[in-house]
C-alpha positions, 0 to 999 in steps of 0.5 A, spaced: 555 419 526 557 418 518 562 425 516 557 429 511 559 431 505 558 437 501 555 435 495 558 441 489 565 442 493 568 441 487 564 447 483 565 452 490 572 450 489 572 452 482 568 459 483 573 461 488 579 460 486 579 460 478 582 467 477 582 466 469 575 465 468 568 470 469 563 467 473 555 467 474 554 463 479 546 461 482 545 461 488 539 457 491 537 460 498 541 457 505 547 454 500 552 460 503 553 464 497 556 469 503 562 464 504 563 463 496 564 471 496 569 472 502 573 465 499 572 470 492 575 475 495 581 473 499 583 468 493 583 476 489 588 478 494 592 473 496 593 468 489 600 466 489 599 468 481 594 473 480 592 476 487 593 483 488 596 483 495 592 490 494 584 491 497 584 497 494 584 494 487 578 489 489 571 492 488 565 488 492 559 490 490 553 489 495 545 490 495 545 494 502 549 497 506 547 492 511 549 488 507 557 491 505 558 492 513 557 484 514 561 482 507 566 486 510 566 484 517 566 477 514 572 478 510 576 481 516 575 476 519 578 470 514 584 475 513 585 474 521 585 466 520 589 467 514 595 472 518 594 466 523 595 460 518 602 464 516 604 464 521 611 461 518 610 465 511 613 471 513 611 474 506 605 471 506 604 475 513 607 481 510 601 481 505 596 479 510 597 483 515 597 490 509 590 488 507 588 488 515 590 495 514 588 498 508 581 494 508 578 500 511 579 503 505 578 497 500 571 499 496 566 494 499 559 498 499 552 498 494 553 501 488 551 508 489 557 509 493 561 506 488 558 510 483 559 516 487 567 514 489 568 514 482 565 520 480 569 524 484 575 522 481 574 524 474 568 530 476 570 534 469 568 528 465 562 527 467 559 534 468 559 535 476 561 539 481 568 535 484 565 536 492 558 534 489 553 533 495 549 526 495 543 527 496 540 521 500 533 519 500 529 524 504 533 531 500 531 527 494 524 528 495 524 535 497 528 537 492 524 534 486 518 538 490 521 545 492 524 545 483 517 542 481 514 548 484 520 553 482 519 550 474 511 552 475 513 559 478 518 560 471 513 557 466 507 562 469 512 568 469 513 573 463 518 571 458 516 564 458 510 564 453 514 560 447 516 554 452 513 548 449 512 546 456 508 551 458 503 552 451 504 543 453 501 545 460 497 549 458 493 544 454 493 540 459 488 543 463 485 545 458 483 538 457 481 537 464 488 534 466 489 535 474 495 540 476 497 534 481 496 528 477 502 531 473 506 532 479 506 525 480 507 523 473 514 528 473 516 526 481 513 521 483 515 514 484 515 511 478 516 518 474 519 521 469 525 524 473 526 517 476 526 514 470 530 520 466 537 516 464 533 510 460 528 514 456 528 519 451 527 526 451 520 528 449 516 533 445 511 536 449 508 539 443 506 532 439 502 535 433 494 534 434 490 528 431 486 529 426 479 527 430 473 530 426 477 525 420 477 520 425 468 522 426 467 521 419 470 514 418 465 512 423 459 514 418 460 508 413 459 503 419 454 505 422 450 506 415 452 500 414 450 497 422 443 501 422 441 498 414 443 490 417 438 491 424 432 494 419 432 488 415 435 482 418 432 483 424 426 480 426 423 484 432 425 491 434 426 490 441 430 485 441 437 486 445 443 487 439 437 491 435 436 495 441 444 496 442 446 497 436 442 502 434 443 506 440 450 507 437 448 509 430 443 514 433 449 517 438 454 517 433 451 520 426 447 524 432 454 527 433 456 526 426 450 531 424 453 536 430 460 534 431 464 540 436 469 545 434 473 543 440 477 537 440 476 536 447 469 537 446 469 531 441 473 528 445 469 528 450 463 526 446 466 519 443 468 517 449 461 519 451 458 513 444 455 508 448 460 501 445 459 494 449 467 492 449 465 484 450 466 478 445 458 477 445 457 485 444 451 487 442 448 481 443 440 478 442 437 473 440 440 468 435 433 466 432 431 474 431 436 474 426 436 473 420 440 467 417 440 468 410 443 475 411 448 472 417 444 471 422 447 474 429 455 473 426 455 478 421 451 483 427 457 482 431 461 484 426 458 491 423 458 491 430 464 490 431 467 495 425 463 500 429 466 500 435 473 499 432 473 506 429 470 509 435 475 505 439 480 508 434 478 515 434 480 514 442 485 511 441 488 518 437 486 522 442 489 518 448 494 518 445 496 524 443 493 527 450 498 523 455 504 523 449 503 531 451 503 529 459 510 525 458 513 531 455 511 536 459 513 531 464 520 530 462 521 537 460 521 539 467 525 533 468 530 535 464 530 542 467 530 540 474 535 536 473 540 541 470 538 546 476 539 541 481 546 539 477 548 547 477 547 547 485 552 541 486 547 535 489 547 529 486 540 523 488 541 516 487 539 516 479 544 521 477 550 516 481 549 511 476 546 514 471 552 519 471 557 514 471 554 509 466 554 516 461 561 517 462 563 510 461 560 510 456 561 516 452 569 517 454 574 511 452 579 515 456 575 516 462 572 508 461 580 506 461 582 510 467 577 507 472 578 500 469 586 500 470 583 501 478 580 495 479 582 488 478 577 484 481 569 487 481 565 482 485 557 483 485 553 480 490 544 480 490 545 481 482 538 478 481 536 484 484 541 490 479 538 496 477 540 495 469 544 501 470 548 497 474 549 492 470 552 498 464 556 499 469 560 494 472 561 490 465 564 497 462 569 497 467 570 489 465 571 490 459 577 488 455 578 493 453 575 500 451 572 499 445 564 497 445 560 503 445 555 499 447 555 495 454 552 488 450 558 488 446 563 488 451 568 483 450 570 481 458 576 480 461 577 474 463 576 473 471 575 480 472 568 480 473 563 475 479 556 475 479 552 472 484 545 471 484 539 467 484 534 469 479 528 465 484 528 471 488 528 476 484 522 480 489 524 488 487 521 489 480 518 496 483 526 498 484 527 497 478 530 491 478 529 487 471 530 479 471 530 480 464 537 484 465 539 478 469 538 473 463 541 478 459 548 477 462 547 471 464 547 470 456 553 475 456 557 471 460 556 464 457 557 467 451 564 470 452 569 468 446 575 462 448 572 460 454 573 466 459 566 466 461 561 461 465 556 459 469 556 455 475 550 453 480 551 452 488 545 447 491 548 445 497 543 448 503 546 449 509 540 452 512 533 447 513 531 441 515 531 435 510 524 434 510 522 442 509 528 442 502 523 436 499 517 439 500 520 446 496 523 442 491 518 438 490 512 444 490 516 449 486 519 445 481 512 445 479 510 453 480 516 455 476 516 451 470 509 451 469 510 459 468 517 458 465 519 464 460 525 466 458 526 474 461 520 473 466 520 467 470 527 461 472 527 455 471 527 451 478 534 449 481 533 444 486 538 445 492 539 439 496 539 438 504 545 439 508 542 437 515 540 430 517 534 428 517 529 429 523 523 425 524 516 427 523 513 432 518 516 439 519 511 442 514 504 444 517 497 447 514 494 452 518 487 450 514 481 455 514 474 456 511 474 458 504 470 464 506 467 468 500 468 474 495 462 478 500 463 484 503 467 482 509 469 476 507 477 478 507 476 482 513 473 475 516 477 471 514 483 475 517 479 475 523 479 468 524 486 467 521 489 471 527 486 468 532 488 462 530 495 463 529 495 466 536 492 459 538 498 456 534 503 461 537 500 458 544 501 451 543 508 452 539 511 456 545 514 452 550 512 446 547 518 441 548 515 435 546 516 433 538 511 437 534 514 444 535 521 442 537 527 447 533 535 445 533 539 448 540 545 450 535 549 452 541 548 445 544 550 442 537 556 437 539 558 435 532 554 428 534 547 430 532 542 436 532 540 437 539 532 440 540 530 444 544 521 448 546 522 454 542 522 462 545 517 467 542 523 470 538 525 464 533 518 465 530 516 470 525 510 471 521 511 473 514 506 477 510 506 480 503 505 487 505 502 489 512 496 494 509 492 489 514 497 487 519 492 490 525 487 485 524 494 480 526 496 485 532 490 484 534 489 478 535 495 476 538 494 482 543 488 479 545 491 472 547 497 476 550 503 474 545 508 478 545 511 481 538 513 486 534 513 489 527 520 488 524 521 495 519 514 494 515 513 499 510 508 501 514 510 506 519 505 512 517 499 507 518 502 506 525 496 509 530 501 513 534 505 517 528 498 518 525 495 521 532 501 526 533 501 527 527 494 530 527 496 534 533 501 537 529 496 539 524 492 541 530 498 546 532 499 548 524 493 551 523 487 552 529 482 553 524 482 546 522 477 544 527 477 536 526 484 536 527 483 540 533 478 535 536 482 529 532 488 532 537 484 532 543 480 524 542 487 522 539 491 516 543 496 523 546 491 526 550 485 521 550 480 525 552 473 520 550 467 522 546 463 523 552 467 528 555 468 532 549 461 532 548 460 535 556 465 540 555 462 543 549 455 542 552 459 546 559 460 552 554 466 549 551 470 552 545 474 547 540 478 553 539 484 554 541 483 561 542 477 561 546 476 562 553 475 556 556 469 554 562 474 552 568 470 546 570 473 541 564 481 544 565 483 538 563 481 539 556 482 546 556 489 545 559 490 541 553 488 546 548 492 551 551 497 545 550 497 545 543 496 553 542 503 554 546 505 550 540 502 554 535 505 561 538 512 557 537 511 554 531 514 560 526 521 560 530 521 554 532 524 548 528 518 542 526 523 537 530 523 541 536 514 541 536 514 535 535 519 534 541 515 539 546 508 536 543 510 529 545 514 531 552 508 535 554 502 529 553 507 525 557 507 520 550 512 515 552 510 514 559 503 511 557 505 508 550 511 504 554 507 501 559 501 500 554 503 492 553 509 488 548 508 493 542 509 499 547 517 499 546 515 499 539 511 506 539 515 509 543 521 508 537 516 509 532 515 517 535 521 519 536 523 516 529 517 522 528 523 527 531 528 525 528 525 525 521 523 532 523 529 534 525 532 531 518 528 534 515 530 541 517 537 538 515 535 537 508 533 544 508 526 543 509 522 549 512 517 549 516 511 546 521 506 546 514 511 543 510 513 538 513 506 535 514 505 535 507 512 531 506 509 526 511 503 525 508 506 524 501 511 519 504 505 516 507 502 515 501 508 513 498 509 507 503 515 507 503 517 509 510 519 503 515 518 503 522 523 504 527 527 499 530 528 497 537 534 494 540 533 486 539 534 483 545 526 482 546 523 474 546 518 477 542 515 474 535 517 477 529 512 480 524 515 482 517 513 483 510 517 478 505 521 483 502 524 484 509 525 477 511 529 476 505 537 473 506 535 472 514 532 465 517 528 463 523 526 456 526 520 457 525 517 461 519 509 462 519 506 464 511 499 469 513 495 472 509 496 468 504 490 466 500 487 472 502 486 478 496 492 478 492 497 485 491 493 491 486 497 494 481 494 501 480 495 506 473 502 507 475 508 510 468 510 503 465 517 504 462 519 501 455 526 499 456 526 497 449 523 504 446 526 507 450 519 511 452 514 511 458 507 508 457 502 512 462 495 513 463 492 519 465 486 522 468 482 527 465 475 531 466 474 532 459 468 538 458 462 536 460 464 529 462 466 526 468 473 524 469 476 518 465 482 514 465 486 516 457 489 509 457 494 509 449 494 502 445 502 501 448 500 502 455 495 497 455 500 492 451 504 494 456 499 493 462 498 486 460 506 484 460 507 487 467 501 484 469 504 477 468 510 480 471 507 481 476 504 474 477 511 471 476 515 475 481 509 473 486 511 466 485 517 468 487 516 472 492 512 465 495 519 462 494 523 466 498 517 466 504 518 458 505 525 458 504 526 462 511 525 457 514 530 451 519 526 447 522 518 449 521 515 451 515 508 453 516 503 455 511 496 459 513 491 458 508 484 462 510 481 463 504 480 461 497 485 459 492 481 457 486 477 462 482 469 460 480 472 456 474 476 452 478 483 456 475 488 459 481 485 465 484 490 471 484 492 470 490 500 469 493 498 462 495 495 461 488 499 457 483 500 452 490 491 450 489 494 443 486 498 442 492 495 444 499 489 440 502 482 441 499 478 444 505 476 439 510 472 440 516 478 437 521 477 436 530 485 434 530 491 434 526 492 429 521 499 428 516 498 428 509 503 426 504 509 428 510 504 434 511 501 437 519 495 440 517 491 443 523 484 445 523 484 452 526 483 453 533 481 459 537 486 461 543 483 460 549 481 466 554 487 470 557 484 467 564 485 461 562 491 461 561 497 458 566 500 464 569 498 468 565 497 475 566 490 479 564 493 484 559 490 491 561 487 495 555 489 501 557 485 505 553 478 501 554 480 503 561 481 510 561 474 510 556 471 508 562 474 512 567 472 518 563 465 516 562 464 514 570 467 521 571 463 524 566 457 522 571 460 524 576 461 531 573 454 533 570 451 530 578 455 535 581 454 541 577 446 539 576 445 541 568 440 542 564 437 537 561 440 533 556 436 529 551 437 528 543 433 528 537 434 520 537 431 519 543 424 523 541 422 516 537 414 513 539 416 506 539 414 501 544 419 500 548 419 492 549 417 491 542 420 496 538 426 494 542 426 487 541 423 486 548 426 484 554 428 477 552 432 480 545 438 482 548 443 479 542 438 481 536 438 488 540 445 489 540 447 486 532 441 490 530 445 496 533 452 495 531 448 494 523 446 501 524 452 504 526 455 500 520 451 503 515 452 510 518 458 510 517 459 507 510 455 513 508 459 517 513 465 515 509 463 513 501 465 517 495 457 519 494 460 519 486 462 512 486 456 506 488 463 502 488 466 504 494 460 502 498 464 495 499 471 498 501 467 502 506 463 496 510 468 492 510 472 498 514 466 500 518 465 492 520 471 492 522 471 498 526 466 495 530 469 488 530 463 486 527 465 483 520 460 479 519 456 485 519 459 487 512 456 484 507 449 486 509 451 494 511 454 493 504 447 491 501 442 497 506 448 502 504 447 501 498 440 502 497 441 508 501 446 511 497 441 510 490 435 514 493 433 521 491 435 525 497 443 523 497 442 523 489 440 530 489 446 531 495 452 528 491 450 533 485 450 539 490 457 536 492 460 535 485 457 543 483 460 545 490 463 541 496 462 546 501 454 544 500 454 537 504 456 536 511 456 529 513 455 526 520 455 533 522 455 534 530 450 539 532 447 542 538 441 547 541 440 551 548 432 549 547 427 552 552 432 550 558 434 543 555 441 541 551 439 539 545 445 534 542 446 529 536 448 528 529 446 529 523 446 524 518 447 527 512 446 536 512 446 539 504 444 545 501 438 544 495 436 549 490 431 551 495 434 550 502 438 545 506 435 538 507 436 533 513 438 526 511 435 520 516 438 514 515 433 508 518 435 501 519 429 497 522 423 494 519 419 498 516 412 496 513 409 502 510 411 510 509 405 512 515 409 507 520 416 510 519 413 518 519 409 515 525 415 513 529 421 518 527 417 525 526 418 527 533 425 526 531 426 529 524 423 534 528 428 536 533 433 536 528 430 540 524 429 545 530 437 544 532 439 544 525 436 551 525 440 554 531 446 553 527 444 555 519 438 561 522 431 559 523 427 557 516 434 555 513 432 548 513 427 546 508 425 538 509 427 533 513 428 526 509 427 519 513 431 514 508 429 506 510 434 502 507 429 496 508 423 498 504 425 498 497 423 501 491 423 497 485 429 500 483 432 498 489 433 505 492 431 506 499 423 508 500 424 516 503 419 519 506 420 526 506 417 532 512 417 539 510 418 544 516 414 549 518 412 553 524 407 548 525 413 542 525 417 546 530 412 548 535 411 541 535 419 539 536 419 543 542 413 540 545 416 533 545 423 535 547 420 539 553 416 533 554 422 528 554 426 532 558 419 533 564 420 525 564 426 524 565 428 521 558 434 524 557 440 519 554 448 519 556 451 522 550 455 517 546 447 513 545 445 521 541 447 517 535 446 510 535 441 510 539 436 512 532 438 506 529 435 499 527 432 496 534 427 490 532 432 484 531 434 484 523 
């Protein structure tokens, strides 16, 4: 075989060796930048001419601690070759071997311990305490809480009334500003703490605007606008006239009456009715008339309307959120003083401190450079801009620049490495724009000292692989091409040889659509097809899925072997719907784990301990109580809690429970042992004792592939606790609320379990980045792309922060206050956003060695034909068209493969049917809850449902209907459960809530429509009247209300749909789902059944509490597409008769098992 060659030897040797020079080299992904940092090094050290001798005067600056671990093994271990290579060198020996010995002492590390190691080496300069405590991730955050709730204390306490944050707060809440949305504007993620060395201070008191100017500068466009409509226009109802004038009347209606108080104006311009659209208002060209401007100069007068309602808005925007930031940062500056006086120092402040005494001490900038000979950076693609500032202050010729743009290099001192095609962590304040500032900087240094160099030799992927990258990202980068914002592409080249056969494959699925369900759908059908593929990958030993054997490679030729689970990974953009894949491969018995995911609060068994846990810190919780008990620790079924209740028990914690269900009641007093111990012992030790006592780890660990994985994940949840405790966090309660905001915060990964499983690797990109695998899988891809929500957005440039903020202003429902600066800004970062996606695609296909597989379930293309937003996106020119295939074909050196399903676990060869663990104890229970209630010969049960008049071979499908039975039923309880979970004040979150239930039924193709019957339950007249009882008081609507009844010798069990307290008494909500021709027919059939829920409601709010019942049928419309109610007014007449049928039905023998007292009410005619 022909000797390779590297084909930019020449520029590694350079990079490695010229000592005189400072170099910005680009590192494409596989070209061995790791290697060229070590050569760096070592030249650094053992130079004849220049090297230091002296490890301890070259700094090397990584991205992760991992990642300083490695670099410095690494550096180890040339320094071992090179002590044998000198074996005849005495003096090099001697130099060799001093460096071995001191390389423990050598700064190797991130940039926060190197910023922390300086620090202490000149603390009086920069204003800390000398044995300052660094504070790590989890101290920082309860430290920003606890002096977040100091600062309030010292605001709201005497003596503080002429703070200009506290009259800036008060002013806040007057406004209708919520108390937690400024929390998190000061601590959160994204807010003014975190921020607080880029910005300026900001005045908490900016002075009021002139709003009522602003209102009379209305008047003369909307005169103007009104005199335009009376006489150009031809015909009063046209639709521009009509928009028009609704304007001008709202707006001189408010000119005539304006409000005293800003808030209240404010409130009412936001209230004007202003079309913000390019056609706005629009109507019909040929009702007006052209010889006075026909419909242009409408949309003009139009125009000039809404510009100065827009800019009244504007002031008061404005104004409000220039209040928010400088409340904010005045709790900013405070809490960074205190937290400096008690000698704790967090992140920011290490860079941030060290940038200022850098910047603002010469002698201190002096000092510290006379320590380092050599600064290598690793990753700077990535830098935080203050670490940036930093290492080019230290660089610096000489201590002269006041400002870091203007530091004139010394030569050689400073090597950065990066690739700007993976720079993927903006949201860590990574700023591509600040890697093409220093890339500027360096290229731009006088006589020559400085340079940029490019390595492309890849060393990682197949040949074949390298040329579809080239050739897809080449366009995918310079069609986005901007400078600040998006590289242009560097090419690499293939170092390996070619192997025959394509090595690029696309999993093609439908395009699916943009219903409701679609996305869960098309995830569904995704998975299954990955397990197939995972199936017919593992094993294979055939051409098709072959991957190199590197410890069978003789130097002649690559060898290949079939591939194990473990050289697979599926890479994700986030893991927010990685269950739907976990799933899958659950079902097909592919084993796997999730590889740190920053999901690790979502994980079900951390969610359910920490439920339990809730359950132990406050017992009059009772969903956390009933949570705990049907949570995966104890496991107990619907079934059986029902029939412990019904058997007298309590779900109290307190409570004497019937001895016939010990089992349950043996849990309870589980968790109250927990609560009597909770005030003395620490949360760790709970959590520890909680765990130990539900026997978690023995049932998790024997529970399938992922059962190592969540016992990992639990005991990571003691080990929190207990560094919580640490951190000087007190309490069971307060560590359940720092749980929940680390779960909001999604930053928390899983724990890891020891690497030595055959198991497929599941990861997010951003975890995926600087590993390799032989088999990478692109998922989820086409499906919905990466939300932005209205987090602070800094201007680097002014030195400020942009935000919008919420608001209730008076009178008026909450609103987003989004500036002019912060809607400019939003675009900007929207397009930063869309170009980091492209490279985080970059970074996801340069994973691979030998395969590269790119799953495609959705759709890649808008309407109009442009790039839907998706990550997969801006490859829509690229990737086959959808095609309906039976086998795979290669197009253009691409495999595409139709998606098949994985065959069943029976059928597969040797293959062990994977026991559900769950599913079967469910049915033990419920066989032994028969058993139970047979021996013990109860009352009857029956339920309201069951009281229905219906025919029972038609009204339920007929015996031949078994299927339309079914789907019928799943669709009911789909609606049901939308209704259960939507915001009763937002139509919108109907969608996103049948999608969810679809999926919990495992039904998605049910989503779109329980959506549409949802929705028009949503807008009928009853649950209307219940979300305004709910907005006037939340404690005056219950949902899926549990409710049971002794009634004349039978148990009486269900739930209620929808329960509230009208003006006059509660109302009962029924929501129907079957066919329903006409109000008489729905009464007929559901009365009995409204009746007994009246009769069962009443046991629990005293007789005559309940003043209707309303059944809502989704199907029959009204013609405002709100569900036709039919609504039974109780009486004593309507209760006697609900005690007859309920007698009746237990005489018959019509009782119901009790996980049919809900459902069994819903649609039954197939839909």
């Amino acid at each position: 075989m022909p000797e390779r060659t590297v084909c930019d030897a020449d520029v590694r040797r350079r990079v490695t060796t010229d000592l005189t020079t400072c170099f910005l080299l680009e590192a494409g992904a596989g070209t061995g930048k790791t290697r060229v940092l070590v050569d760096r090094y070592v030249t650094c050290v053992l130079d004849p001419e220049r090297g230091t001798g002296d490890v301890r005067t070259v700094a090397a600056i990584t991205f992760t601690e991992k990642a300083a671990g490695e670099l410095r093994q690494r550096v180890r271990e040339e320094f071992e070759r090179q002590a044998l290579a000198a074996a005849d060198d005495p003096d090099r020996a001697e130099v060799v071997s001093r460096a071995l010995d001191m390389l423990d002492d050598a700064p190797i590390s991130t940039i926060h311990g190197f910023a922390g190691r300086l620090l202490r080496e000149f603390p009086v300069e920069a204003g800390v305490d000398p044995a300052f405590e660094q504070l790590d991730q989890l101290g920082s955050d309860l430290e920003r809480a606890q002096l977040w709730d100091e600062w309030l204390s010292e605001l709201a306490g005497a003596g503080a009334e002429s703070d200009p944050a506290r009259r800036g707060l008060s002013r806040l809440l007057r406004a209708g500003v919520r108390l937690e949305r400024l929390r998190e504007l000061a601590i959160g993620p994204r807010g003014v703490f975190g921020e607080r060395y880029d910005i300026e201070p900001a005045s908490p008191w900016p002075d009021e605007p002139d709003l009522r100017g602003a209102l009379e500068a209305l008047e003369v466009p909307l005169s103007r606008l009104a005199s335009f409509c009376g006489s150009a226009c031809s015909t009063a109802d046209d639709r521009g006239c009509v928009a028009a004038m609704e304007l001008v009347d709202a707006g001189t209606a408010l000119l005539e009456r304006p409000p005293d108080d800003i808030d209240e104006l404010a409130a009412a311009l936001y209230a004007l009715p202003v079309k913000d659209t390019p056609t706005a208002p629009g109507g019909a060209k040929g009702n007006w008339d052209p010889a006075q401007g026909g419909k242009d100069e409408l949309r003009a007068r139009y125009r000039a309307a809404a510009a100065a309602v827009s800019a009244a808005r504007e002031a008061y925007a404005a104004f409000l959120t220039s209040v928010a930031v400088g409340v904010a940062d005045g709790f900013s500056r405070w809490a960074a003083a205190a937290q400096l006086a008690q000698g704790r120092l967090d992140f920011t402040d290490l860079l941030g401190r060290l940038r200022d005494l850098l910047a603002g001490d010469l002698a201190a900038r002096r000092a510290l450079q006379g320590r380092f000979a050599y600064i290598l950076v690793d990753e700077f693609q990535d830098t935080d801009p203050l670490q940036a500032e930093i290492v080019f202050f230290l660089c610096e010729r000489a201590a002269r620049a006041h400002d870091w743009r203007e530091v004139v290099l010394q030569p050689g001192k400073l090597f950065v490495v990066g690739d700007p095609k993976q720079s993927i962590y903006r949201f860590r304040r990574a700023d591509i724009g600040m890697y093409d500032q220093v890339k500027r900087l360096i290229a731009d240094q006088p006589d020559g000292a400085g340079a940029l160099e490019v390595i492309r030799q890849n060393f990682r992927t197949t040949p074949t692989i390298v040329d579809w990258v080239n050739t897809v990202f080449a366009g995918v980068f310079d069609d986005d091409r901007e400078e600040g914002r998006q590289p242009g592409y560097q090419p690499v080249e293939a170092y390996r040889p070619r192997a025959d056969g394509p090595r690029v494959a696309v999993l093609l699925g439908d395009e699916y659509g943009t219903a409701a369900g679609a996305a869960e759908a098309a995830r569904r059908a995704e998975g299954q097809a990955l397990a197939a593929l995972l199936l017919a990958m593992h094993g294979d030993a055939h051409e098709s899925w072959t991957v190199q054997d590197r410890d069978a490679d003789d130097g002649a030729g690559e060898a290949w072997r079939a591939p194990r689970w473990a050289d697979i990974a599926i890479l994700f953009r986030s893991t927010t719907h990685l269950e739907t894949y976990e799933q899958a491969l659950r079902d097909a018995g592919v084993p796997y784990r999730v590889d740190g995911g920053a999901s690790y609060f979502a994980r079900r068994e951390v969610d359910d301990a920490l439920l339990c846990l809730r359950a132990v810190d406050d017992p009059s919780d009772g969903p956390a109580v009933y949570g705990a008990l049907h949570s995966s620790l104890f496991g107990f079924s619907d079934d059986e809690l029902f029939l412990f209740w019904a058997g007298g028990g309590r779900f109290d914690l307190f409570a004497e429970q019937p001895q016939q269900h010990a089992a349950v009641a043996e849990a309870l007093a589980t968790l109250r042992r927990l609560h009597e111990r909770r005030t003395s012992a620490e949360p760790h030790e709970l959590a520890q004792e909680l765990l130990r006592a539900a026997r978690a780890s023995e049932v998790l660990a024997a529970s399938g592939p992922a059962g190592p994985q969540a016992v990992a994940n639990l005991q990571k949840l003691v080990d929190r606790a207990r560094a919580f405790s640490g951190a000087g966090g007190r309490g069971l309660g307060a560590f359940l609320s720092w749980a929940a905001e680390a779960g909001d915060a999604a930053g928390e990964k899983e724990s890891q379990v020891d690497d030595d499983g055959d198991v497929v690797h599941l990861l997010t990109i951003h975890k995926a980045k600087g590993l390799e695998y032989p088999i990478v899988i692109l998922a989820g891809g086409a499906l919905a792309g990466h939300g932005n929500g209205g987090e602070p957005i800094g201007d680097r440039e002014r030195r400020r922060l942009a935000i919008r903020l919420k608001a209730e202003l008076p009178g008026a429902p909450a609103r987003d206050l989004e500036p002019r600066r912060y809607t400019d800004l939003r675009e900007r970062e929207k397009l930063m956003e869309a170009s980091e996606a492209r490279r985080l695609l970059y970074v996801a296909a340069t994973r691979a060695r030998d395969r590269l597989v790119v799953s495609c379930f959705g759709r890649l293309r808008n309407k109009d034909g442009s790039p839907a937003g998706v990550l997969l996106g801006p490859l829509a020119d690229v990737l086959p068209a959808p095609a309906a295939l039976d086998a795979p074909v290669e197009d253009g050196g691409v495999l595409v493969l139709p998606p098949e399903a994985p065959p069943a676990a029976d059928d597969r060869d040797g293959a062990p049917a994977e026991v559900d663990l769950e599913a079967s104890r469910a049915d033990w229970a419920r066989r032994r809850s028969v058993l139970i209630e047979a021996a013990r010969r109860p009352a009857p049960a029956t339920s309201p449902s069951g009281l229905e008049h219906v025919d029972e071979d038609v009204g339920r499908g007929g015996p031949g209907a078994p299927a339309g039975r079914a789907r019928a039923l799943a669709l009911g309880s789909a609606v049901h459960r939308v209704m259960e979970l939507c915001d009763l004040s937002d139509e919108a979150s109907l969608e996103v809530m049948a999608e969810a239930a679809a999926r919990e039924l495992e039904r998605p193709d049910l989503a779109a429509e329980a959506a549409e019957l949802a929705a028009a339950c949503w807008r009928s007249a009853p649950v209307r009247a219940a979300a305004r009882a709910a907005a006037s008081d939340p404690e005056r609507v219950y949902r899926e209300v549990p409710v049971g009844a002794l009634t004349d010798g039978v148990v009486v069990g269900g739930a209620v749909d929808l329960l509230f307290r009208g003006d006059e008494g509660w109302v009962v909500v029924d929501y129907k789902t079957d066919r329903v021709a006409e109000p008489q027919e729905l009464l007929a059939r559901y009365r009995p059944q409204g009746a007994a829920y009246a009769l069962v409601a009443e046991a629990l709010l005293g007789t005559g509490s309940v003043r209707e019942v309303c059944f809502v049928a989704a199907r029959a419309r009204q013609p405002d597409g709100s569900a036709l109610v039919v609504t039974v007014p109780v009486d004593d007449e309507l209760r006697a008769e609900a005690r007859r049928e309920i007698a009746g039905a237990a005489a018959a023998g019509r009782a119901v098992v009790p996980d049919e007292l809900v459902a069994d009410d819903e649609a039954v005619t197939p839909a």
